[in-house]
C-alpha positions in Angstrom: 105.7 0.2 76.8 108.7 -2.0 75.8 111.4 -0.7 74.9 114.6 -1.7 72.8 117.5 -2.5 74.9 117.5 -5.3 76.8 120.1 -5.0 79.8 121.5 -7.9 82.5 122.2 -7.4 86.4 125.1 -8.1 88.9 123.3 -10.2 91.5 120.1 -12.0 92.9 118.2 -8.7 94.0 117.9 -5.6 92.1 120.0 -2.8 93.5 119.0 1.0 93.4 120.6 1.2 90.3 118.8 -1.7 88.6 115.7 0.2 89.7 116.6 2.9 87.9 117.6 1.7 85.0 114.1 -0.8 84.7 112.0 2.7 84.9 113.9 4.2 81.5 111.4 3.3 78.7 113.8 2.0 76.6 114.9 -0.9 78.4 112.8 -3.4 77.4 114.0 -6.5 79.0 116.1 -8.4 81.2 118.2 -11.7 80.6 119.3 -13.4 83.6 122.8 -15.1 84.0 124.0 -18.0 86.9 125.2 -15.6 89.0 121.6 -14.1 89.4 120.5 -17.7 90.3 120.2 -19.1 94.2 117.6 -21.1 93.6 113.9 -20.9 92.1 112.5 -19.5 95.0 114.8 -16.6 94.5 114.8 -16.2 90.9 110.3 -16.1 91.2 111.0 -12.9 94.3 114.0 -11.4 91.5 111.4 -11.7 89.1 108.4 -10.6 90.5 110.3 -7.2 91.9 111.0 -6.6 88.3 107.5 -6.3 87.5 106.5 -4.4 90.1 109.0 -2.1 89.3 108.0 -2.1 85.6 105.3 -4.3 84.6 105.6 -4.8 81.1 109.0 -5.5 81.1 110.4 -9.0 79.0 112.4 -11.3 80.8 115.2 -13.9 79.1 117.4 -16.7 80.2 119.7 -18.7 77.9 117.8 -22.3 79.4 119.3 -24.8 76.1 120.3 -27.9 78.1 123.8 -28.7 78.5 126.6 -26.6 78.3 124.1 -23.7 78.4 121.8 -23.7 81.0 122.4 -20.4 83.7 119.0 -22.0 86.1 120.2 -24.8 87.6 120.4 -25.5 91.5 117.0 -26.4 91.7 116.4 -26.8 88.3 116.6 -30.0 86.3 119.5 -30.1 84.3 119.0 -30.8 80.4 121.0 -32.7 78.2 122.6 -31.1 75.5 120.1 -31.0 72.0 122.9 -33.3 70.3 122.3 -35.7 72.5 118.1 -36.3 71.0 120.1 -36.1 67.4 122.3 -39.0 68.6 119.1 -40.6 69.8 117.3 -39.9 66.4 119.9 -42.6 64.2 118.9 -45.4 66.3 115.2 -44.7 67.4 113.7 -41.6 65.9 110.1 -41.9 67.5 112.1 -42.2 71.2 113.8 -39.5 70.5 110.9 -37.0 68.7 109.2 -37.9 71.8 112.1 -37.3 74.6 112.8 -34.2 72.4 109.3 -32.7 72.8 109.1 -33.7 76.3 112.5 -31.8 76.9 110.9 -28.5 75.1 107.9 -28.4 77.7 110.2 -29.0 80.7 112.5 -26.4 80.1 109.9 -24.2 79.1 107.5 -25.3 82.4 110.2 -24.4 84.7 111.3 -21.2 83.2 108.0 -19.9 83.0 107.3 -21.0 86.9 109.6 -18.7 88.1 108.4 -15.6 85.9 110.9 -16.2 83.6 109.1 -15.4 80.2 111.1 -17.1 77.8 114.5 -19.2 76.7 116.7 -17.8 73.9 115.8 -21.5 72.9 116.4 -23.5 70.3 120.0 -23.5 68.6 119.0 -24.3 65.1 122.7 -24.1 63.7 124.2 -27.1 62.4 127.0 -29.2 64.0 129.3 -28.6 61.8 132.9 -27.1 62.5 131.9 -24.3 65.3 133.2 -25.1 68.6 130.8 -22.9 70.2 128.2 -24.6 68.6 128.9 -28.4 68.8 126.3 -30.4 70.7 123.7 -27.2 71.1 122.9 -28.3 67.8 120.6 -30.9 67.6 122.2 -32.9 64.7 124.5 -32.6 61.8 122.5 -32.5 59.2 119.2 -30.3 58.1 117.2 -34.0 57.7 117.5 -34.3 61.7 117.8 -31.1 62.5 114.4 -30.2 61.2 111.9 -32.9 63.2 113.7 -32.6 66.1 113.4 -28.8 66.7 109.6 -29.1 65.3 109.2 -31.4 68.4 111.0 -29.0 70.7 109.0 -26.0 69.6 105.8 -28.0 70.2 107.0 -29.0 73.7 108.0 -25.1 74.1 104.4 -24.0 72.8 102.0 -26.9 74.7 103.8 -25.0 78.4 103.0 -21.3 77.2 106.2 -20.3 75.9 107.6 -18.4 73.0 110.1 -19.6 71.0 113.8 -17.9 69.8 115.7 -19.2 66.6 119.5 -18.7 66.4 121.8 -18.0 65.0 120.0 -16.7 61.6 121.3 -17.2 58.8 123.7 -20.0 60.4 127.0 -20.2 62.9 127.6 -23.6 62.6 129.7 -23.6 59.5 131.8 -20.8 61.2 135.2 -22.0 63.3 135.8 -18.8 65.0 133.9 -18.2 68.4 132.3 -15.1 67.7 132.0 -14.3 71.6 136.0 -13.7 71.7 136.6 -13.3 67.9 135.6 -11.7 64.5 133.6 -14.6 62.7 134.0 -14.5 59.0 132.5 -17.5 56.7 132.8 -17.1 52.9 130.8 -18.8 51.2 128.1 -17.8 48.7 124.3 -16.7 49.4 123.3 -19.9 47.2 125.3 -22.2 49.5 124.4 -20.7 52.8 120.9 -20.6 51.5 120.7 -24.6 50.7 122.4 -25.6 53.7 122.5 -23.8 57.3 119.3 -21.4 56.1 117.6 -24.8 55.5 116.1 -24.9 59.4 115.3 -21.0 59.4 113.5 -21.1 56.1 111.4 -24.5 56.8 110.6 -24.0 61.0 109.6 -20.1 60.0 105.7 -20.9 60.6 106.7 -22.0 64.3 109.3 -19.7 65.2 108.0 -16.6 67.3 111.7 -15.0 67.1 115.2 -14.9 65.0 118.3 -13.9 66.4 120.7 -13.1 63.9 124.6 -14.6 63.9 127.6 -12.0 65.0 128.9 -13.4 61.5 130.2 -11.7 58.6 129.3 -13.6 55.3 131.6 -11.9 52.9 130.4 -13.1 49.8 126.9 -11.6 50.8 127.5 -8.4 52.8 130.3 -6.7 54.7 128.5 -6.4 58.0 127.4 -8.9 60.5 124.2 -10.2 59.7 122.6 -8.6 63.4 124.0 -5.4 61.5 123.2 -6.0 57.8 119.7 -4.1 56.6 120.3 -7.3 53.3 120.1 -10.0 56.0 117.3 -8.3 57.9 115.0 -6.6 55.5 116.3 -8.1 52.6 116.0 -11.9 53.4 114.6 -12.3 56.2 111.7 -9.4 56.3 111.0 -9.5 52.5 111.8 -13.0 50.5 111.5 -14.8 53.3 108.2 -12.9 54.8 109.3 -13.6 58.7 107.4 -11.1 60.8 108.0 -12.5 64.2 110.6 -10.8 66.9 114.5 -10.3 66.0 116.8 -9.9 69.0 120.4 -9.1 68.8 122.8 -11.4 70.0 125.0 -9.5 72.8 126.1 -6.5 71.5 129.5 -6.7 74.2 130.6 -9.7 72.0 133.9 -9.5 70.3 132.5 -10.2 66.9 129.9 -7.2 67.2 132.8 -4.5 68.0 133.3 -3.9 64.0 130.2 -1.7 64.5 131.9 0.5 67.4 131.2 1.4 70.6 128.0 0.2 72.2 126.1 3.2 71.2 126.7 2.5 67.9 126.3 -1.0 68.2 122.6 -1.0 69.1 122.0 2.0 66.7 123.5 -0.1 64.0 121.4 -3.1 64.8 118.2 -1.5 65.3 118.6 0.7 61.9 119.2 -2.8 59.6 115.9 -4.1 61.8 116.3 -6.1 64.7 113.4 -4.8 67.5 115.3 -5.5 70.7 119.3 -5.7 71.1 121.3 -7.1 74.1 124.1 -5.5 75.8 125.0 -8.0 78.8 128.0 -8.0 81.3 128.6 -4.4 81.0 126.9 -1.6 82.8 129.2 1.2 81.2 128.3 0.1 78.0 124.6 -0.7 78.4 124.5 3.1 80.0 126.0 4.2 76.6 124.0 2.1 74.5 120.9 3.6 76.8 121.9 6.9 75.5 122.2 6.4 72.1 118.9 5.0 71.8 117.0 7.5 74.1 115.8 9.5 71.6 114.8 6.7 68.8 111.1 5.6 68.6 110.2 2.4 70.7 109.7 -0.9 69.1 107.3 -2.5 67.5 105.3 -3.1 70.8 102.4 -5.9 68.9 105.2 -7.6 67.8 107.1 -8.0 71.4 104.0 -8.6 73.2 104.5 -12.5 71.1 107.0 -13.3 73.7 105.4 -12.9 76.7 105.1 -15.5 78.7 102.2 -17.5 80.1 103.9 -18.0 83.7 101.3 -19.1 86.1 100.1 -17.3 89.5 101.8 -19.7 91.9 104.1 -19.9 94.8 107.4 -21.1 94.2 109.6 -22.2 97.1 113.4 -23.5 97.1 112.2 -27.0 95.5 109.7 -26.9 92.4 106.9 -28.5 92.5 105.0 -28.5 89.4 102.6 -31.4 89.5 102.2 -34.5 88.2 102.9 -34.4 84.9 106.3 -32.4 85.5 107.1 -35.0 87.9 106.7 -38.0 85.1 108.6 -35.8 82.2 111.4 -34.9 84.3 112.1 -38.1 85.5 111.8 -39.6 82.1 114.5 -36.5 80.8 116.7 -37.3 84.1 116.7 -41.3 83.4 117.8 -40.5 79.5 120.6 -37.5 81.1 121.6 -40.3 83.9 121.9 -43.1 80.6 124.4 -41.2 78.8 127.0 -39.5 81.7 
């Protein structure tokens, strides 16, 4: 069974503790950072453990290109989305195609090392968030939209599922909500015909939401990871969405309005979200562990969507993935080495 929280480690093997931890039935996943990364040789033995440990358990990276990418020695290195959306003024069918080619890579080479899936993609606009910026694919919704279509079709082709964020938008949003309280005011209507614009038309291809660690005031007092009118509201009922909705970490500075981590996962899953994230703190993912222990499991159907189809091979310091890999990484490589 899977269960609700889902927890990071300290290194690149588990330790007793880790072990421990894996076997409570409420963790329900894993998301690995860079310090857990040696190389994919490594990460495919870290992985594998896991299951042996717990089989069923769900296992996460942050794998966007760019500025975000935790695999990487060994690993090709993505360019950021906004570079495709610069692409896509000058020669949209070169960069649908690059972009869709990108999708698969990533989503090939997390998957080889039992990695099940990417919080992947950003679907925020490039707007005035600095912790946004070039994850975004574009500036505008027009771009926006055929772009991440291609990415999620890359993403799907290789076997993995797919993770919108930040629902209902952080791109209009200046404050970093990692270090900060994030507050945007504007109305529902505005939100609605601008950043909700990717959410609302990519639904049928999305297998997951992750809600923003933003307040819209105009809307609802809480966060929308915390807010039951975001959740069941919008996104459950108008909107119909009935795929997977993680947290975004729980630890972050914008999601301490809710309290201490027990009462940040409690308030998360209570307005809907299946699975929440407490990372970079084991004191608080113990707390958050105990606030939850008693609480029903998750939806487990619905969670089962993002498992992974990672492939029964062996993996050694180098990847080799076959021919096809070989030709779309060095086509995403030649297009990374044409802008630096």
């Amino acid at each position: 069974m899977i269960g609700a929280l889902m927890l990071d480690i300290a290194g690149t093997e588990l330790t007793q503790e880790d072990i421990q931890l894996l076997q409570t039935p409420q963790v329900g996943g894993v998301i690995l950072f860079g310090r857990n990364i040696e190389s994919p040789k490594q990460v495919r033995a870290l992985t594998d453990h896991m299951r042996q440990i717990r089989p069923e358990i769900l296992i996460a990276v942050d794998q966007e290109g760019g500025r975000v990418q935790r695999l990487r020695k060994g690993f090709t290195l993505l360019p950021a989305m906004g570079r495709f959306g610069e692409l896509y003024k000058t020669n949209p069918n070169k960069a649908l195609d690059l972009t869709e080619q990108c999708g698969w890579l990533m989503a090939t080479e997390v998957l080889a090392v039992g990695i099940d899936f990417s919080f992947a993609p950003v679907l925020d606009l490039n707007d005035i968030s600095d912790v946004i910026g070039d994850r975004s694919f574009a500036t505008n919704i027009d771009d926006i939209i055929p772009l991440a279509e291609a990415f999620l079709k890359g993403m799907k082709r290789a076997g993995m599922a797919s993770t919108g964020k930040h629902f209902p938008g952080h791109g209009s949003v200046k404050a970093d909500s990692h270090v900060a309280a994030a507050i945007d005011s504007r109305s529902f209507e505005e939100i609605q015909q601008k950043d909700m614009q990717t959410f609302i038309q990519l639904k049928p291809q999305l297998d997951a939401l992750m809600p923003a660690h933003v307040i819209y005031d105009k809307v609802d007092p809480n966060p929308a990871g915390f807010s039951e009118f975001w959740i069941q509201q919008v996104l459950r009922k108008d909107l119909d969405f009935d795929g997977v909705l993680f947290s975004d970490d729980l630890s972050m500075q914008a999601a301490c309005v809710a309290g201490g981590a027990d009462s940040r996962i409690q308030a998360a899953l209570k307005a809907g979200c299946d699975m929440g994230l407490v990372c970079n703190d084991r004191e608080a993912q113990c707390i958050a562990l105990e606030g939850i222990v008693d609480l029903p499991l998750p939806n487990q159907a619905r969670l089962e969507r993002m498992r992974g189809r990672i492939p029964d091979i062996k993996i050694d310091d180098e990847l080799a993935l076959g021919d096809e890999w070989l030709k779309v990484r060095d086509n995403i490589v030649a297009f990374k080495n044409s802008l630096d």
